[in-house]
C-alpha positions in Angstrom: 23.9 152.5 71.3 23.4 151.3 75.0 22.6 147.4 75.5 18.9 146.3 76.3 19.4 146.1 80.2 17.4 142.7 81.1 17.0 141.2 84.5 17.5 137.1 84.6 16.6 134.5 87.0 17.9 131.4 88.1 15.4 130.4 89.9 16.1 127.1 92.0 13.8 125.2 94.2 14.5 123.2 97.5 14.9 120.1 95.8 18.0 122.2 93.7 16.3 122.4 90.7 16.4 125.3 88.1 13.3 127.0 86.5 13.5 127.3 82.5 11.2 128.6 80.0 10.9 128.5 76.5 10.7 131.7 74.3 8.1 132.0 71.9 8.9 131.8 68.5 8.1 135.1 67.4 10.2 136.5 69.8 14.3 137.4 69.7 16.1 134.5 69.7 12.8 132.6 69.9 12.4 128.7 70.0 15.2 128.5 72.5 15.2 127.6 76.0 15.7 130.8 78.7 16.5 131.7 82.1 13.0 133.6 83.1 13.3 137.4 83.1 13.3 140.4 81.0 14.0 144.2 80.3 14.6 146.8 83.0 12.3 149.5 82.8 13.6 153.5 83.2 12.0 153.1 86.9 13.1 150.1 88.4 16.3 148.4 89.6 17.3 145.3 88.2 15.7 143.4 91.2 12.8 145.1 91.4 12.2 144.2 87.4 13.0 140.6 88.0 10.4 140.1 90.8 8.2 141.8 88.4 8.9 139.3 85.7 8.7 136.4 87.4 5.6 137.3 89.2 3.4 138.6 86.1 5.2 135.6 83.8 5.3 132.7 86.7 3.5 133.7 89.3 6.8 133.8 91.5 7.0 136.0 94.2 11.1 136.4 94.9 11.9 137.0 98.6 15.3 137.3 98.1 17.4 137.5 95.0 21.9 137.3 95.2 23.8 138.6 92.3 24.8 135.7 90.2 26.9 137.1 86.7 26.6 139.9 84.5 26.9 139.1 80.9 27.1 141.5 78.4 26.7 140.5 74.7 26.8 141.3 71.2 24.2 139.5 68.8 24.1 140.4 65.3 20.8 142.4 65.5 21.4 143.2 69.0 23.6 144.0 72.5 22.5 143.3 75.7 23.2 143.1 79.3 21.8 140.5 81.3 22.3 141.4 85.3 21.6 137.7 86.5 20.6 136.6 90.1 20.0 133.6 91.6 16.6 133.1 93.4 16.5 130.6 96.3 13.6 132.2 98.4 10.2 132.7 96.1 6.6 131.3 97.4 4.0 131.0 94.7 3.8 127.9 92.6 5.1 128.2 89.1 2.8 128.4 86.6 2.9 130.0 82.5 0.9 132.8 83.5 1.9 133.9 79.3 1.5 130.7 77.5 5.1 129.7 77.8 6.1 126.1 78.6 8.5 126.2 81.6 10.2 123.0 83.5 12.2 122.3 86.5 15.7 120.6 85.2 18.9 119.6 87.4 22.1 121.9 87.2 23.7 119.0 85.6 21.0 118.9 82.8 21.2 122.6 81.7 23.5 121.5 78.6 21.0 119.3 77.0 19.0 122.2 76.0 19.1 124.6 73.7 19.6 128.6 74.9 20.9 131.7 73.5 24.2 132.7 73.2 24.5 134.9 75.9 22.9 132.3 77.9 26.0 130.0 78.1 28.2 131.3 81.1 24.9 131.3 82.5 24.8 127.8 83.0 28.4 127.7 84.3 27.6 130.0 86.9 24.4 128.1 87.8 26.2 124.8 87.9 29.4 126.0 90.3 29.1 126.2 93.8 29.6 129.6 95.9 33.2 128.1 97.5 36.2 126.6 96.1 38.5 124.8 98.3 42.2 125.0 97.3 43.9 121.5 99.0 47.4 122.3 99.9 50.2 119.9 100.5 51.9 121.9 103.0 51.6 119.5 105.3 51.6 115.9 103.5 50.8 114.1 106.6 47.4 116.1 106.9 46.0 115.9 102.9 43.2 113.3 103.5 42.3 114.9 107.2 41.9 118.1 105.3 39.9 117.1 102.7 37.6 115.6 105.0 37.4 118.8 106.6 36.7 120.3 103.7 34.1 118.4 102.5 32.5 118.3 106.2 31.9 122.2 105.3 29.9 121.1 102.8 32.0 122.8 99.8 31.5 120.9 96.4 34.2 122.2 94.4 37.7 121.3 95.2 41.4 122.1 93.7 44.6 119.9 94.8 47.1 121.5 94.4 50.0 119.4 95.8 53.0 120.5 93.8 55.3 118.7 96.5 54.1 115.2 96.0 56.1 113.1 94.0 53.6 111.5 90.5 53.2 108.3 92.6 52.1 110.1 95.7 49.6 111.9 94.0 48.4 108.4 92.5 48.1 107.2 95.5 46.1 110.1 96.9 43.3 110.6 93.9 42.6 106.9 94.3 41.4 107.9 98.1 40.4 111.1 97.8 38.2 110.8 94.2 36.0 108.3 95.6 35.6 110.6 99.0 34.3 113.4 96.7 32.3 111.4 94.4 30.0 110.6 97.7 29.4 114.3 98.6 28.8 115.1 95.0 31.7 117.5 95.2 34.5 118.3 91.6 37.5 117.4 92.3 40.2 119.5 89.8 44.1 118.7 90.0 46.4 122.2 89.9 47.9 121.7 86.0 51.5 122.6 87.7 51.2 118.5 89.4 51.7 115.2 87.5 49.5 112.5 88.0 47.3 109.8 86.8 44.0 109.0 87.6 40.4 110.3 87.6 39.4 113.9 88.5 36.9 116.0 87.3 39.3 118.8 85.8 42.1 120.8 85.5 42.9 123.9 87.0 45.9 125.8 85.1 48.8 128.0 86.6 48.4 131.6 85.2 51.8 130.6 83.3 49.9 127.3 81.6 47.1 129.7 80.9 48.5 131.7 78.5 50.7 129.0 77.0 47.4 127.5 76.0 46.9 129.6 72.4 47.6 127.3 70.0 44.5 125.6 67.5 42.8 123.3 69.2 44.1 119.7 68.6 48.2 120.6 69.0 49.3 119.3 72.1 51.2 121.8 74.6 53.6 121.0 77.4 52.2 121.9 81.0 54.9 122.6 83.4 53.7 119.7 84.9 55.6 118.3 81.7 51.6 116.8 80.4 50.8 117.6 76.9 47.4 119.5 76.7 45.4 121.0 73.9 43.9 124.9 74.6 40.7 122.8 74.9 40.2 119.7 75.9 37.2 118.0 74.3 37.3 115.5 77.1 37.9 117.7 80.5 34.9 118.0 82.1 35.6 121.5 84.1 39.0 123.6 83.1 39.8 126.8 85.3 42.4 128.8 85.5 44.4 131.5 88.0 44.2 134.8 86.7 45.6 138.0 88.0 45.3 140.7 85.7 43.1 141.7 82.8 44.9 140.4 80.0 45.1 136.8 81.4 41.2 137.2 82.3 40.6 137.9 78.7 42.5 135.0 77.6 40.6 132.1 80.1 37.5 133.1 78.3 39.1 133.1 74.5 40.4 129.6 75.5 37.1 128.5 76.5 38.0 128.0 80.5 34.8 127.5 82.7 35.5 129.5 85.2 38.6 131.2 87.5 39.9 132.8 90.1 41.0 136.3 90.5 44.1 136.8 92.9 44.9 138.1 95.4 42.1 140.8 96.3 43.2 141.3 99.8 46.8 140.7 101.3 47.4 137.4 102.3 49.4 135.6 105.4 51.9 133.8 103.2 52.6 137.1 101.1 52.1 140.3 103.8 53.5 142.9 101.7 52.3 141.5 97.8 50.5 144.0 96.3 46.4 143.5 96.0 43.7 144.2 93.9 41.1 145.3 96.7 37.6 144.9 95.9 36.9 148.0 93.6 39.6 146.5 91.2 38.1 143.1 91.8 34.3 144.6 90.3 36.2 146.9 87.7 37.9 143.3 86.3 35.1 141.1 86.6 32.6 143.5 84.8 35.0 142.8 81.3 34.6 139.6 81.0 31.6 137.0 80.7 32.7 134.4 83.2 32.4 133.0 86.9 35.0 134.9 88.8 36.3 133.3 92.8 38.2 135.8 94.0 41.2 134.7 96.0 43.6 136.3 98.5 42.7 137.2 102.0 39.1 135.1 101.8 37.1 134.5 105.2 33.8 132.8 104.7 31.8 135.9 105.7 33.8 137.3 102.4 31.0 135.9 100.1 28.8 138.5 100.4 31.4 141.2 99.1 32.7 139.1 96.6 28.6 138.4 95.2 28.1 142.1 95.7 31.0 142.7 93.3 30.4 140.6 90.4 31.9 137.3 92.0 30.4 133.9 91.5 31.9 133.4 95.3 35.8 132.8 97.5 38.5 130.6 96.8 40.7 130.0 100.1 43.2 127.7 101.4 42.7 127.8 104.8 39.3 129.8 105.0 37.4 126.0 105.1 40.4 124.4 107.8 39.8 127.0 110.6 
């Protein structure tokens, strides 16, 4: 049987907060909080139902709507695919044109409530940013300049990976750098490969520490890094992962990783003659799994539009937010 096609909406105002509603009880899965939306008639496109949604449910009216996630589900009485957007330009004021209580709730808040299943990478997607920053230590003398760089650019999601540093030099630079990002509200995630102490906001594992990670939960693992980890962490805020082929895709979402990164889509200047994925691969991957994809490899900044249009939740790049 084909899934129930339904359109969602993450709708966010200028103050950057998100639109939810609660289903009504008699309804599937009713009593929980929801992402506004619903099915896809024979006739439409999935943007065309959404604006239709929102405007005869919230009296929305979407200007513009970019591909968020696609999710695709299996509840006991039902499958479904939810082809989710996120809607930044809408006029109308929101009101429960059908009797459901809505509110306006900060990405950060989305966890308190109660949704459906399906719902959950939802609010992952929601939550990250459309850039991640990968902080190389190359050049050791220019970490803190580039970071600064980077957050200048305004990108709120960051990954040092700084496998040259000795532990005590990477100490030394957390203690500078956390307290840069805390100030521009931007995650700050250490590369599992790097050994260090201090506060960050995650990890982000080496393909190779990704699929170590299959043990039950509560046995301890060796990281290269040579730090014991469990395959979830109850107290890591954000864990990611490098992925590169189907099978490792598959196991970041098992494992319970937030998010990842796809590599490398397009050739890249430090490996010329690697092979790539190329963008039709990129989609074809992306469209098996039910997480926030960055694809990586190659990325400019005007990249984000391809990588939205096929299923990415946006770029990774090293030197994409230097130049």
């Amino acid at each position: 049987m084909n899934p129930l096609q339904v359109a969602v909406g993450v709708v966010k105002n200028p103050e950057g907060k998100i639109l939810i509603s609660l289903r009504h009880a008699e309804s599937h899965q009713g009593g929980l909080w929801e992402f506004p939306g619903g099915k896809i008639e024979a006739s439409e496109t999935p943007v065309e139902a959404l604006a239709r949604e929102l405007k005869e449910e919230l009296n929305i009216t979407v200007a513009a709507a970019t591909p968020l996630i696609v999710i695709n589900h299996q509840y006991p009485d039902l499958s479904v695919q939810l082809k989710v957007f996120l809607v930044e330009q809408f006029s109308g004021e929101a009101r429960s044109c059908e009797g459901q209580p809505f509110k306006w709730v900060m990405p950060a808040e989305l966890e308190r409530y109660a949704f459906p299943a399906a719902n959950r990478p939802i609010i992952t997607a929601a939550r990250l940013p459309p850039h991640y920053a990968i902080l190389d230590d190359a050049d050791k003398a220019l970490l803190l300049t580039n970071l600064q760089k980077i957050l200048n650019r305004g990108v709120k999601l960051i990954q040092a990976r700084l496998k040259n540093l000795s532990p005590a030099a990477v100490a030394e630079f957390i203690e500078q750098a956390y307290p840069l990002c805390r100030q521009q509200q931007a995650l700050l995630l250490m590369n599992s490969a790097v050994e260090y102490s201090g506060e960050v906001d995650g990890i982000h594992l080496t393909s190779r520490d990704l699929m170590a990670l299959h043990s039950p939960s509560g046995q301890a693992l060796r990281l290269s890094s040579g730090q014991a980890l469990v395959a979830r962490p109850a107290n890591t805020r954000w864990l990611a992962a490098s992925c590169h082929n189907l099978e490792q895709l598959q196991h970041a979402q098992n494992i319970g990783v937030d998010f990842v990164v796809l590599a490398p889509v397009l050739a890249t200047q430090t490996h010329p003659g690697a092979a790539s994925l190329g963008w039709e691969q990129f989609t074809e991957l992306v469209a098996k799994v039910n997480l926030p994809v960055y694809a990586l490899g190659g990325m400019a900044e005007s990249s984000l539009s391809i990588a939205r249009q096929s299923g990415g939740q946006g770029i990774a790049a090293i030197r994409a937010f230097l130049d």
